[in-house]
BARO-67042 format. One line per field, with one value per residue (C-alpha): residue number from 0; y, z, x. Coordinates in steps of 0.001 Angstrom, whole numbers, plus 500000, padded with zeros to 6 digits. Last residue first. Layout:
pos: [NUM:...]
y: [Y:...]
z: [Z:...]
x: [X:...]
This chain:
pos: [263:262:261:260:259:258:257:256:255:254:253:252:251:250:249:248:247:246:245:244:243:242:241:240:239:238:237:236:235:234:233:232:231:230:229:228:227:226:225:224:223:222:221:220:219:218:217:216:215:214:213:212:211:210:209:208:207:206:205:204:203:202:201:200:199:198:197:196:195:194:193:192:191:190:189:188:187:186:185:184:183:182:181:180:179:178:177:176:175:174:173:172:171:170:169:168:167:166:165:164:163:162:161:160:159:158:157:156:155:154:153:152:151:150:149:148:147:146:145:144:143:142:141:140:139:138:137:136:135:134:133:132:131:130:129:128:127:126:125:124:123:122:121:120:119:118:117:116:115:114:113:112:111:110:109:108:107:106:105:104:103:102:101:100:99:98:97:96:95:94:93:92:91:90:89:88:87:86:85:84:83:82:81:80:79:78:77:76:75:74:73:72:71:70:69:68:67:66:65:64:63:62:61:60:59:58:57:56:55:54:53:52:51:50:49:48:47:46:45:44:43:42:41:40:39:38:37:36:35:34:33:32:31:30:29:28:27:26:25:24:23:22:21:20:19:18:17:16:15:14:13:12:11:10:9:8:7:6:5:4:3:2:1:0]
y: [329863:332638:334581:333661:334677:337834:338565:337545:339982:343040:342062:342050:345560:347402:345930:346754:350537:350663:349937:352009:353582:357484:357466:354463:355917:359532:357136:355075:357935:359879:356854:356260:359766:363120:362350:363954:360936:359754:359434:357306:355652:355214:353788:351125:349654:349660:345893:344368:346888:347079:349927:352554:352219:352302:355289:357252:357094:358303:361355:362199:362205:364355:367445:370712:373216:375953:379230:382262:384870:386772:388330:386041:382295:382307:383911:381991:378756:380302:381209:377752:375862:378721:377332:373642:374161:375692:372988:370291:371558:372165:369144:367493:369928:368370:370923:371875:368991:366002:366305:364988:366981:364966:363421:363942:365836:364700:361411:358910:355591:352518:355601:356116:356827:360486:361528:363714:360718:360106:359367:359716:361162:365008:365947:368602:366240:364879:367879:370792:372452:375847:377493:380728:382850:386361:388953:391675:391806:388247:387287:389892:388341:385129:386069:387961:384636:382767:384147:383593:379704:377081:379071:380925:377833:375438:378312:378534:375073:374635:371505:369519:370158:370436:366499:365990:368415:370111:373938:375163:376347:374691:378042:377989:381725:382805:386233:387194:390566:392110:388990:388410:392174:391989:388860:389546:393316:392708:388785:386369:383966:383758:384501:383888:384535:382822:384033:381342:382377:381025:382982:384385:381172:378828:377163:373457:373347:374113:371423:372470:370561:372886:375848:377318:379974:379892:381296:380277:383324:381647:383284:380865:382029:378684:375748:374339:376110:374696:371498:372888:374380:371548:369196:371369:372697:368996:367840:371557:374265:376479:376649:379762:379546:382970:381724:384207:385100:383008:381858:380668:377749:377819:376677:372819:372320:372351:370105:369957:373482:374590:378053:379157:376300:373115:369748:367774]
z: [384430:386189:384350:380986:382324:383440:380397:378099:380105:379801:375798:375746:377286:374831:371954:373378:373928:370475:370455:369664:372804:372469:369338:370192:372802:370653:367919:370377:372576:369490:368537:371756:371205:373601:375227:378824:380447:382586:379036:377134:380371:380198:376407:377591:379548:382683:385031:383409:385273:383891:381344:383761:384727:381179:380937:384195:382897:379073:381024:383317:380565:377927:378808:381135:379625:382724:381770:382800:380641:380029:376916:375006:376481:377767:374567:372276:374676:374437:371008:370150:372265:370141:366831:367499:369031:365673:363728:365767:365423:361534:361088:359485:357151:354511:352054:353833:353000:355887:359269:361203:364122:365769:368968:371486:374425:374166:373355:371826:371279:369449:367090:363713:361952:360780:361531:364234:365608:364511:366452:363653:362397:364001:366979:368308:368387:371380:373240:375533:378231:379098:382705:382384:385144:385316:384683:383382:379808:379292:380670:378286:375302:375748:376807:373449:371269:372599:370147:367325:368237:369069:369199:366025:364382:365010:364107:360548:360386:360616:358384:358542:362157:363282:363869:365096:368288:370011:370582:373606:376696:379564:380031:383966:384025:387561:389733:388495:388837:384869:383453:383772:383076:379680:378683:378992:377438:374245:374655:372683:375333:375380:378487:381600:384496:387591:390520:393025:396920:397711:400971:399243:398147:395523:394361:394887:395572:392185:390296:387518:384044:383472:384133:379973:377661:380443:382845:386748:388412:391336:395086:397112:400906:401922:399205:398569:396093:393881:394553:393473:390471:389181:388480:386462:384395:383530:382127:381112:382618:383820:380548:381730:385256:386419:389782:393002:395667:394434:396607:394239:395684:396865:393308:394173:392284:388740:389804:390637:389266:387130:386407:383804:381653:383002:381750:383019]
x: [611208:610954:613933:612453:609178:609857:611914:609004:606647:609172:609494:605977:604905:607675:606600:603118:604392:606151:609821:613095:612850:612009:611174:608509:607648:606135:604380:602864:601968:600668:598543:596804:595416:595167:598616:598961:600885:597656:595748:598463:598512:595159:595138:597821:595632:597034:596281:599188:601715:605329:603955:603871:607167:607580:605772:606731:610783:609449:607708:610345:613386:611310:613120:612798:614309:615541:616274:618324:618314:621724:621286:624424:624181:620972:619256:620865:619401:615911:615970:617230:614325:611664:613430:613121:609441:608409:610448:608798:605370:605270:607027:603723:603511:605846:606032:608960:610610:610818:612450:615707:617654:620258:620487:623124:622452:618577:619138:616478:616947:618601:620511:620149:623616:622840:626622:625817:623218:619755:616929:613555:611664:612032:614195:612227:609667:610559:608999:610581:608764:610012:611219:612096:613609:613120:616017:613448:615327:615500:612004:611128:612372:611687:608242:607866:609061:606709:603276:605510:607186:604624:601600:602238:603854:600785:598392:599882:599824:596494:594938:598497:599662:595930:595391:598735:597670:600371:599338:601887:601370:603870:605650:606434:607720:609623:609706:606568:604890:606395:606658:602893:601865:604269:602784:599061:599632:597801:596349:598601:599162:595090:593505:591860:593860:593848:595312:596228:597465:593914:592876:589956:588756:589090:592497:593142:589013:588374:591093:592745:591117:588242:590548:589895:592167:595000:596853:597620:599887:601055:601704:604239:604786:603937:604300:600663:600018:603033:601758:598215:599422:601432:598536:596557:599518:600931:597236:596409:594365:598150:598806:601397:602257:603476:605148:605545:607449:610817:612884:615888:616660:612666:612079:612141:608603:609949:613094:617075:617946:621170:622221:622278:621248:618951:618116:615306]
């Protein structure tokens, strides 16, 4: 995680600030349907849980009349949603965001409104109503490949210091990553000359977990593509391997060949 104005240690320390309530925006996906409950679970903590669908968020982490978790169900989109959510919460979790590879080539019109259009409004407001943003960034945003300033590639991927790298425009596959690009440049213009405060929370978590995940045999490599959010095997591969150098078996065998070697 990196932070800007003003730094936080994690998503579910918020009491720095003491917040009274969260606005948690894809609140029914894999990271959304786990955070909810912690953030439940805090006392004095209201949330604001959004989404199209809850099928994912556990029932019994937020039924009841004494649940302190409102869920909405909604598309970002919605007339009004964002300006009711902004205007009750104290902090915006946005986690929503339309990330499919399938749909970057057959919808990309879709890809950028979710990614970038239908955002720009909570930018805005959290901006103007002095609420803290907290947005998920993606690997993507730095295209092919890792790349340094100069465009020498680099052995792995650095948020601070990799460069931006993506096809033509005719090249639809970058539909996502240029989206997200924009939206994370918004937010950081936006911090630096309107005031917002905003957290971007990067890939650094996620690529930790997976090769912690990969140094146990007994995970398939398809669950942890599963228990890290990925809907294919093949956009975990692809996704790793930016972030490493190697694919997850490359990954998986060089560990077990080092075990060995140092066994041996």
């Amino acid at each position: 995680m990196t932070a800007r104005r003003p730094a936080r240690s994690s998503i579910t320390g918020i009491e720095a600030r003491r917040p009274r309530r969260v606005a948690v925006l894809g609140a029914g996906g894999f990271i959304g349907s786990h955070l909810v409950p912690l953030l439940a679970a805090r006392p004095g903590l209201s949330i604001i849980a959004v989404d199209r669908t809850f099928e994912k968020l556990p029932a019994q982490a937020t039924a009841g009349a004494a649940s302190p978790v409102e869920r909405v169900c909604a598309a970002i989109e919605s007339p009004g949603l964002l300006d009711d959510v902004t205007g009750r919460a104290d902090v915006v979790i946005s986690l929503t965001a339309l990330c499919n590879p399938a749909l970057y080539n057959t919808q990309p019109l879709a890809v950028i409104d979710a990614n970038y259009t239908d955002l720009v409004p909570l930018v805005r407001l959290c901006a103007a109503r002095r609420r803290w943003l907290i947005h998920f960034s993606t690997c993507e945003v730095y295209g092919r490949t890792a790349l340094d300033g100069d465009g020498r590639r680099m052995a792995r991927m650095d948020e601070d210091a990799t460069a931006m790298f993506l096809g033509p425009i005719h090249r639809e596959r970058w539909t996502y990553a240029a989206a997200k690009q924009l939206l994370e440049r918004l937010i950081w213009a936006y911090g630096q000359h309107e005031g917002l405060t905003f957290t971007e929370v990067l890939q650094q978590l996620r690529r930790d977990l997976a090769v912690q995940y990969l140094d146990d045999p007994k995970l398939h490599i398809s669950k942890i593509a599963w228990l890290l959010g990925f809907n294919e095997v093949s956009s975990f591969t692809h996704t790793f391997k930016r972030w490493t150098g190697k694919t997850p078996s490359q990954m998986r065998t060089a560990a077990a060949s080092s075990d060995f070697v140092q066994g041996g």
